[in-house]
ChimeraX commands (.cxc) that place a marker at each C-alpha (Angstrom):
marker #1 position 5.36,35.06,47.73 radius 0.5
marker #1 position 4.57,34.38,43.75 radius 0.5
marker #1 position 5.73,37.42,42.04 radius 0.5
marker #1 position 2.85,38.48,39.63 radius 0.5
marker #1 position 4.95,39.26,36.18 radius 0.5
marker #1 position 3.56,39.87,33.17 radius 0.5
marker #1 position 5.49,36.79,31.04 radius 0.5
marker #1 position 3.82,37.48,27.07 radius 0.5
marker #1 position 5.67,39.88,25.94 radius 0.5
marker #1 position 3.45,43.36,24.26 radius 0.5
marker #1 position 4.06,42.99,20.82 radius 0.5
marker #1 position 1.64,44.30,18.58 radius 0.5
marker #1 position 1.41,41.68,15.70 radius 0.5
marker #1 position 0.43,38.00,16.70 radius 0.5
marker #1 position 2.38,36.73,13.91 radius 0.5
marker #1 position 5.42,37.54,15.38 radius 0.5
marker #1 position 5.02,36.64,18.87 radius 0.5
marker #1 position 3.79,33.30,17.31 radius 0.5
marker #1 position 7.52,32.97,15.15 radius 0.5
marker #1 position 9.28,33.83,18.79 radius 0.5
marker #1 position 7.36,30.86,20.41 radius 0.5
marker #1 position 7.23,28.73,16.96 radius 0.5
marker #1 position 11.23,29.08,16.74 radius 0.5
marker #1 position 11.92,28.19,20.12 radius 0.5
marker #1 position 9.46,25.33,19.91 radius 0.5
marker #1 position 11.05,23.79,17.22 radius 0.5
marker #1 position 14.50,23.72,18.88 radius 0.5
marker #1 position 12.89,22.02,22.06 radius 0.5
marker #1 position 10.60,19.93,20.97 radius 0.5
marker #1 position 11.28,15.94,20.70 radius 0.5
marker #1 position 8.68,15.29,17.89 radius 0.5
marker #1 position 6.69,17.46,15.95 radius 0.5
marker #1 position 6.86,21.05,17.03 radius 0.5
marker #1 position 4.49,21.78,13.76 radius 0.5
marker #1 position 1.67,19.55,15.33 radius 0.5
marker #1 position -1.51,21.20,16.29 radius 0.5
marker #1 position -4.90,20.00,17.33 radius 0.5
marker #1 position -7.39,20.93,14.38 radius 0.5
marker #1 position -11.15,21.11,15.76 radius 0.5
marker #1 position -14.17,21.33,13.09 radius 0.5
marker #1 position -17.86,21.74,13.83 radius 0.5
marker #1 position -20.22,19.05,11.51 radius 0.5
marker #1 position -24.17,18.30,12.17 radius 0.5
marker #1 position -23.83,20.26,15.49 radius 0.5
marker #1 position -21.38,17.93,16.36 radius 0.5
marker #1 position -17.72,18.84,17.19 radius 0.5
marker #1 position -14.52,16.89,16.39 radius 0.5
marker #1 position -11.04,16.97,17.09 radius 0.5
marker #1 position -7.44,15.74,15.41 radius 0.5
marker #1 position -3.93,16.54,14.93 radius 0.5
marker #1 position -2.68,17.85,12.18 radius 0.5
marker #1 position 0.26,19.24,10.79 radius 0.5
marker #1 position 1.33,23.26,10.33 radius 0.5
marker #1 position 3.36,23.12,7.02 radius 0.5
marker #1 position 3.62,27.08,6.37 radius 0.5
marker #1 position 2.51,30.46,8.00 radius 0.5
marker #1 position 2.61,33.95,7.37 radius 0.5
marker #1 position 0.60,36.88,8.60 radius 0.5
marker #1 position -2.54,36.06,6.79 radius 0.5
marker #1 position -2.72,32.43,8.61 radius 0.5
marker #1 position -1.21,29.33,8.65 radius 0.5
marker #1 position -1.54,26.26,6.48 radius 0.5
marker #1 position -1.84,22.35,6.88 radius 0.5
marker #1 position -2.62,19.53,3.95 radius 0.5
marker #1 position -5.12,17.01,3.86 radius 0.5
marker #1 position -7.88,14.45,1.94 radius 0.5
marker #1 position -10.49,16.79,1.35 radius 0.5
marker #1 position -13.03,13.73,1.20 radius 0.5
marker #1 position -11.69,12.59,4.64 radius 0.5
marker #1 position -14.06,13.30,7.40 radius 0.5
marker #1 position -12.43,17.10,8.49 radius 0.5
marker #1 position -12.18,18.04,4.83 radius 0.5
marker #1 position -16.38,17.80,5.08 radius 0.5
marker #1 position -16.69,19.42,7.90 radius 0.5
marker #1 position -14.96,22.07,6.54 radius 0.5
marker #1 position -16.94,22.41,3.23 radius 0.5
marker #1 position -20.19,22.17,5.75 radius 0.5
marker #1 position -19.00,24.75,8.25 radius 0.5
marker #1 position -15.61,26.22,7.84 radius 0.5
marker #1 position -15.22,28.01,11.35 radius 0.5
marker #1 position -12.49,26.05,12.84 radius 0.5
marker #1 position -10.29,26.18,15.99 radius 0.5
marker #1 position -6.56,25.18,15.90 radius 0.5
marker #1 position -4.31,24.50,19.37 radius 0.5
marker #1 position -0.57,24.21,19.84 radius 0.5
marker #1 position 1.08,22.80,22.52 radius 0.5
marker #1 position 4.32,23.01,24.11 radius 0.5
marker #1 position 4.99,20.97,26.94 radius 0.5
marker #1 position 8.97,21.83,27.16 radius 0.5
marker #1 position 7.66,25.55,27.11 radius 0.5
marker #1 position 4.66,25.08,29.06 radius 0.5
marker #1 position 3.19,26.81,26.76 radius 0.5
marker #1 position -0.39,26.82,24.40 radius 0.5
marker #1 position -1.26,28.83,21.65 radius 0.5
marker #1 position -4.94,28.96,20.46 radius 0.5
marker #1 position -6.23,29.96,17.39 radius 0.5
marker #1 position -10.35,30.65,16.28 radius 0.5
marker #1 position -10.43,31.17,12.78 radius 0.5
marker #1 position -11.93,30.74,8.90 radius 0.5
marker #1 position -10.69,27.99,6.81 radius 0.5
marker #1 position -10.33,27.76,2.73 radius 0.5
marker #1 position -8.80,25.53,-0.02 radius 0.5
marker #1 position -5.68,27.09,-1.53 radius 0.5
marker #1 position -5.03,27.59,-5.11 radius 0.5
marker #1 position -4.37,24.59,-7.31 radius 0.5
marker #1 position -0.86,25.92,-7.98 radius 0.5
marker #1 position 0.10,26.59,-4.12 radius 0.5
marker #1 position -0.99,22.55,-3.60 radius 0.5
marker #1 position 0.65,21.63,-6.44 radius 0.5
marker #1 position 4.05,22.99,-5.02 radius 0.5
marker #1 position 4.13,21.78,-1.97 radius 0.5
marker #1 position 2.80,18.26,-2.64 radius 0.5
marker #1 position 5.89,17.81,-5.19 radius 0.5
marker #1 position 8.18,18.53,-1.90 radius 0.5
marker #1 position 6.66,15.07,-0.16 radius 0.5
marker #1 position 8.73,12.13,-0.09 radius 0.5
marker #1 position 7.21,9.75,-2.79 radius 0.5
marker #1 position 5.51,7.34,-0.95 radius 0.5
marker #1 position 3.58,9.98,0.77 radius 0.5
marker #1 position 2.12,10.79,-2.94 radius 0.5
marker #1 position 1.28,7.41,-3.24 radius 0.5
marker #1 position -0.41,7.39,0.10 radius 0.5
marker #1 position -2.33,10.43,-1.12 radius 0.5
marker #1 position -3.88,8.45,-3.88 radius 0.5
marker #1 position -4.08,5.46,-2.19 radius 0.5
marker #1 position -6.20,5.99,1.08 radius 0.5
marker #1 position -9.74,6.89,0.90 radius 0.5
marker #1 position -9.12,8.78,4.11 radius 0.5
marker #1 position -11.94,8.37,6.56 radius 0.5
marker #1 position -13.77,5.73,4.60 radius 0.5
marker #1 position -14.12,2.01,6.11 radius 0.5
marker #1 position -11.77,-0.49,5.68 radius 0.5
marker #1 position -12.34,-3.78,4.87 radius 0.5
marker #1 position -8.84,-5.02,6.27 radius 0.5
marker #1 position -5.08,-3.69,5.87 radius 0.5
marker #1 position -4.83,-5.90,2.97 radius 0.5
marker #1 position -7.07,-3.65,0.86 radius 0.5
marker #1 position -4.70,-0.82,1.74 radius 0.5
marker #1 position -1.62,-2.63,0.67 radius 0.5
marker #1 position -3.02,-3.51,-2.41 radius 0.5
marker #1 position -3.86,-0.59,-3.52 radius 0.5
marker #1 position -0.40,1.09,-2.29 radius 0.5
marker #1 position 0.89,-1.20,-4.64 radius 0.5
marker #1 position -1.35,-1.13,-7.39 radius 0.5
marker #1 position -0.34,3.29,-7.71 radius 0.5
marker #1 position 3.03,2.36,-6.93 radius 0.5
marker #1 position 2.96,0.09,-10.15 radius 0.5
marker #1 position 0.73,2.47,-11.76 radius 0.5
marker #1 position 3.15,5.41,-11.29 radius 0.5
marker #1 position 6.15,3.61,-11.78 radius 0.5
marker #1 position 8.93,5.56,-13.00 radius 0.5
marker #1 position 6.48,8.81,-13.29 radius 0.5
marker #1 position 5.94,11.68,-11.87 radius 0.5
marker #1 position 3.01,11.55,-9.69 radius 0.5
marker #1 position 0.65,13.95,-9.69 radius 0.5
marker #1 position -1.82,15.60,-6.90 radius 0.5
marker #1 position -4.87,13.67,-6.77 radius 0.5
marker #1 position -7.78,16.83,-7.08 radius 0.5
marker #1 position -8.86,15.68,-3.58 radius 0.5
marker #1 position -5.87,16.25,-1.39 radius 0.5
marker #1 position -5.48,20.15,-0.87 radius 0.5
marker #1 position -3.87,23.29,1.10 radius 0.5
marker #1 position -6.80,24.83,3.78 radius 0.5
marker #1 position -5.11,28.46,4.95 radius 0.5
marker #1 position -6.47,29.24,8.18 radius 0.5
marker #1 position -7.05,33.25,8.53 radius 0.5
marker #1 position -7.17,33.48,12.14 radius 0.5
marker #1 position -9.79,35.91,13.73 radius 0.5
marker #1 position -8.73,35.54,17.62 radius 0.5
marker #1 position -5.14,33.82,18.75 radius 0.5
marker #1 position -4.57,32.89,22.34 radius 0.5
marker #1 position -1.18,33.13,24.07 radius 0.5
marker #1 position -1.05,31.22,27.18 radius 0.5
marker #1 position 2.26,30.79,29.63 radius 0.5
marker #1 position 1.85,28.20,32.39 radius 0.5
marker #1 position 2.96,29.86,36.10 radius 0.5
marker #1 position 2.88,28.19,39.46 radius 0.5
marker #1 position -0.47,27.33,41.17 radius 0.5
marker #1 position -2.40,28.17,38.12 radius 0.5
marker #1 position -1.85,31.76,37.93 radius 0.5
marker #1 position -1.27,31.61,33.94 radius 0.5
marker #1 position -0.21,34.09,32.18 radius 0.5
marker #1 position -3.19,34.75,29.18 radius 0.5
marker #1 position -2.83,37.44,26.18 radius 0.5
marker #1 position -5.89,37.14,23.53 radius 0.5
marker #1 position -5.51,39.29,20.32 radius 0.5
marker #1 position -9.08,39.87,18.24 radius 0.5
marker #1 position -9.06,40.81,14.70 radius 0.5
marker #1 position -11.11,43.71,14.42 radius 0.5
marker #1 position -11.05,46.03,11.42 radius 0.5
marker #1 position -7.93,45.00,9.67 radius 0.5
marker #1 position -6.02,45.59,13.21 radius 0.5
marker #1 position -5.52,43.59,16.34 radius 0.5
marker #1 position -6.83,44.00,19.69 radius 0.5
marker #1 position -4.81,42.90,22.86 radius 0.5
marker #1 position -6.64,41.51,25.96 radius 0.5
marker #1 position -5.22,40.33,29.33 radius 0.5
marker #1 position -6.94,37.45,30.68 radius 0.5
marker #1 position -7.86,35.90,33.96 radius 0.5
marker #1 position -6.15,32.18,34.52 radius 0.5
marker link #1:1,2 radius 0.2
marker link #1:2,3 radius 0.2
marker link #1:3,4 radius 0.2
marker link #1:4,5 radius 0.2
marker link #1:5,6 radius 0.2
marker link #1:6,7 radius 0.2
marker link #1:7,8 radius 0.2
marker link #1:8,9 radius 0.2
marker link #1:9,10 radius 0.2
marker link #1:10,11 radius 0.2
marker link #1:11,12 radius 0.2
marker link #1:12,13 radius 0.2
marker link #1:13,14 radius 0.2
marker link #1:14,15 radius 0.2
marker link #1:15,16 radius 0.2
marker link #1:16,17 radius 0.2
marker link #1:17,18 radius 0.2
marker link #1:18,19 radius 0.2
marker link #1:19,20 radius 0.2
marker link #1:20,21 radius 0.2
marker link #1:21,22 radius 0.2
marker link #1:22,23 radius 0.2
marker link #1:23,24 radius 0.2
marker link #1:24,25 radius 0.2
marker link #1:25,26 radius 0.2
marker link #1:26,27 radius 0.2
marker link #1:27,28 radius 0.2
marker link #1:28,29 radius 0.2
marker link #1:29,30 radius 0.2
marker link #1:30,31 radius 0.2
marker link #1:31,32 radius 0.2
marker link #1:32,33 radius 0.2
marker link #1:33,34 radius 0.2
marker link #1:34,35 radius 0.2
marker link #1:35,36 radius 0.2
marker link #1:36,37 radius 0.2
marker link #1:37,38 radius 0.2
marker link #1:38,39 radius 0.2
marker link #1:39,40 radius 0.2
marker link #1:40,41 radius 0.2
marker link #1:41,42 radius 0.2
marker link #1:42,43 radius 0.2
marker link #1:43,44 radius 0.2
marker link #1:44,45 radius 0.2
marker link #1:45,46 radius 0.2
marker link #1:46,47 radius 0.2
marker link #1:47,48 radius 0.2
marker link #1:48,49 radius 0.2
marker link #1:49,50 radius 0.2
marker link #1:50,51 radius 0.2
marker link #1:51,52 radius 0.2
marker link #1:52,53 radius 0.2
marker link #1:53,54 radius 0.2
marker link #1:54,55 radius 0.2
marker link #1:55,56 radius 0.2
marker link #1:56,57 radius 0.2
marker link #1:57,58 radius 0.2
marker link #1:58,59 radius 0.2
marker link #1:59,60 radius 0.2
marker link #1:60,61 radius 0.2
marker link #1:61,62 radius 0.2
marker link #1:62,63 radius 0.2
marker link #1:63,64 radius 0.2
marker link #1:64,65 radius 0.2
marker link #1:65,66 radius 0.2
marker link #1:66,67 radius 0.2
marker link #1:67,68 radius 0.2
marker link #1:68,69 radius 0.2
marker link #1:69,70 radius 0.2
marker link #1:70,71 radius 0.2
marker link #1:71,72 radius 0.2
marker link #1:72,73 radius 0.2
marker link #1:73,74 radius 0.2
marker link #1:74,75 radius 0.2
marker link #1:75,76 radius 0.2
marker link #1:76,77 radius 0.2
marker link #1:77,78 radius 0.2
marker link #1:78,79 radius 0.2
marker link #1:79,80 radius 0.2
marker link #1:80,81 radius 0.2
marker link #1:81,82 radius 0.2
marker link #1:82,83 radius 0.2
marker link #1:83,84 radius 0.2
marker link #1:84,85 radius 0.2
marker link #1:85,86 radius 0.2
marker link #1:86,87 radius 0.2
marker link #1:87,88 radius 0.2
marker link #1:88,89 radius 0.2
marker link #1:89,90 radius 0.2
marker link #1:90,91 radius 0.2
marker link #1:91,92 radius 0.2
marker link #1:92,93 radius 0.2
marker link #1:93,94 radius 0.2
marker link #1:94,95 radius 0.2
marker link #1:95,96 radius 0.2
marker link #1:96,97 radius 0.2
marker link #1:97,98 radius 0.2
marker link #1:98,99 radius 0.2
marker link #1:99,100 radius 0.2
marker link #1:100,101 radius 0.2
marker link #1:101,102 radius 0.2
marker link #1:102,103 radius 0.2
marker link #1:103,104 radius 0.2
marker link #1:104,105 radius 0.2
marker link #1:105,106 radius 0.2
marker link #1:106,107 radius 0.2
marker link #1:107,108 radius 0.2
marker link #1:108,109 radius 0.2
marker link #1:109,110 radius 0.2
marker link #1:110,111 radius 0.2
marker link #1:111,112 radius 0.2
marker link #1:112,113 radius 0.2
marker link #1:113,114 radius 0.2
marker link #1:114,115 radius 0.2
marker link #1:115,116 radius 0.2
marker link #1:116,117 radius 0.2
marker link #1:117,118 radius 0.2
marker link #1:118,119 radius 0.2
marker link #1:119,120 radius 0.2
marker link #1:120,121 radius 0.2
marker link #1:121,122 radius 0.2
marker link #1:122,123 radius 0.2
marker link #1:123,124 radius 0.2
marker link #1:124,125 radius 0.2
marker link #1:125,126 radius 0.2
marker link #1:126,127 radius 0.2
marker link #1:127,128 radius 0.2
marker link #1:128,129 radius 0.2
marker link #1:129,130 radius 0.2
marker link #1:130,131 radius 0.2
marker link #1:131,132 radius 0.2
marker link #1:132,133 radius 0.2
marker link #1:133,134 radius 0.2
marker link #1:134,135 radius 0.2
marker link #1:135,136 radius 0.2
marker link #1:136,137 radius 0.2
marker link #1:137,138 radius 0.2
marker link #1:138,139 radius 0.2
marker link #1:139,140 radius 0.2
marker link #1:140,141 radius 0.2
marker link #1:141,142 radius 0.2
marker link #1:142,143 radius 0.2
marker link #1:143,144 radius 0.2
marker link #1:144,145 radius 0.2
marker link #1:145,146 radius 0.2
marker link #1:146,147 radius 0.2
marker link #1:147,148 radius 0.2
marker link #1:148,149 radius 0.2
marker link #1:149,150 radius 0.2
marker link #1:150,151 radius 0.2
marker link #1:151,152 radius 0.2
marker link #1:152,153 radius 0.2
marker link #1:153,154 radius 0.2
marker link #1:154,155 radius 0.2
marker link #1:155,156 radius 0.2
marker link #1:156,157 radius 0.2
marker link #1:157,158 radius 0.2
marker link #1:158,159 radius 0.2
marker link #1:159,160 radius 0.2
marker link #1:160,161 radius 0.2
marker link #1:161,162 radius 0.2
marker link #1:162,163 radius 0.2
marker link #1:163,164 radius 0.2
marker link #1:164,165 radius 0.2
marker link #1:165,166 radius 0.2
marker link #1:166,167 radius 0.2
marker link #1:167,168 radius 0.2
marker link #1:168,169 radius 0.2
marker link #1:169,170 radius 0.2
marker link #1:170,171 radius 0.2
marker link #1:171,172 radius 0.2
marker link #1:172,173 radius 0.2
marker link #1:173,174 radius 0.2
marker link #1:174,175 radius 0.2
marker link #1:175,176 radius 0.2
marker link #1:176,177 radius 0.2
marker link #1:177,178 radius 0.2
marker link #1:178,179 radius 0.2
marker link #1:179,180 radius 0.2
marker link #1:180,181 radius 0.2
marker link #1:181,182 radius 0.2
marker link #1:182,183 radius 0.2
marker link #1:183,184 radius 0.2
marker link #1:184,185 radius 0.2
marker link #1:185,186 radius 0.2
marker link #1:186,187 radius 0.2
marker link #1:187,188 radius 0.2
marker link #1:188,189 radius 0.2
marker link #1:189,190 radius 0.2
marker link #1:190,191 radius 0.2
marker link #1:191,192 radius 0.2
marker link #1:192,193 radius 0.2
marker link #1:193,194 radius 0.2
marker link #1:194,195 radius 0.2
marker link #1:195,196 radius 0.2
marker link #1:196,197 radius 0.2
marker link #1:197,198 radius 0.2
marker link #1:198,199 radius 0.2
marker link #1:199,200 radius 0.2
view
């Protein structure tokens, strides 16, 4: 007989239910614990990728990317977007609904001097999204910025930015036997968060 036990544990504040799975993610993971499907909303039409999480806190959670590239649009059409983590060594999802904007200059400019220096290259160098003639045009321009930044600093190009998520709803979701998951949905309501238990 499957014993019906609540697995999420009742914490008040998603945030920190999210560090307890986060953590434990990122010791069990083989590759990318941080990765998380990003979902955006253009023309009616809806589209899907993985990104990266590179910082959180309890106001929402943060990834970098070509704001010119095709989800950097969508998000300057229609910035309601959806993220989704998942674990497969904890058989566990987490999904998020929530409001997506630039962060400041200064915030981008931080973080992009922490990336290895041929990602800042790659920054300037791909016109994310954009066709692509062949691989040569990438190379060459790869190494036309690496000559052009050649023993320089290299800056942020204006088009690659922070987008902090604010989440409005987040999604726990435990996998059980037979498909009797265990589901815990917080809404943002007020300032406060409302916990929900729901069906599998």
């Amino acid at each position: 007989m499957l014993k019906h036990k609540d697995l999420i544990e009742n914490i008040k504040d998603p945030f920190i239910l999210f560090k307890k799975w986060y953590d434990l993610a990122c010791k069990t993971e083989i590759n990318d614990p941080n990765a998380m499907t990003l979902s955006t909303l253009s023309n009616n039409q809806p589209s899907s990728r993985v990104v990266l999480l590179k910082s959180y806190d309890e106001i929402g959670l943060v990834f970098y990317t070509n704001s010119n590239s095709k989800k950097g649009k969508s998000i300057k059409e229609n910035n309601n977007v959806a993220l989704n983590f998942h674990w497969k060594t904890q058989n566990r999802q987490i999904r998020i609904e929530g409001i997506a904007n630039i962060v400041s200059k200064e915030v981008a400019d931080s973080y992009f001097k922490t990336r290895p220096r041929n990602s800042q290259i790659g920054a300037w160098s791909s016109s994310q999204s954009d066709d692509l003639s062949s691989r040569d045009e990438l190379v060459k321009n790869i190494k036309d910025f690496e000559m052009k930044y050649k023993d320089k600093d290299i800056p942020r190009p204006s088009h690659w930015n922070g987008y902090l998520v604010m989440p409005n709803l987040i999604e726990f979701w435990q996998e059980m036997p037979f498909r009797f998951h265990d589901r815990v949905l917080y809404l943002k309501s007020d300032n406060s968060w409302k916990i929900k238990k729901l069906y599998p």
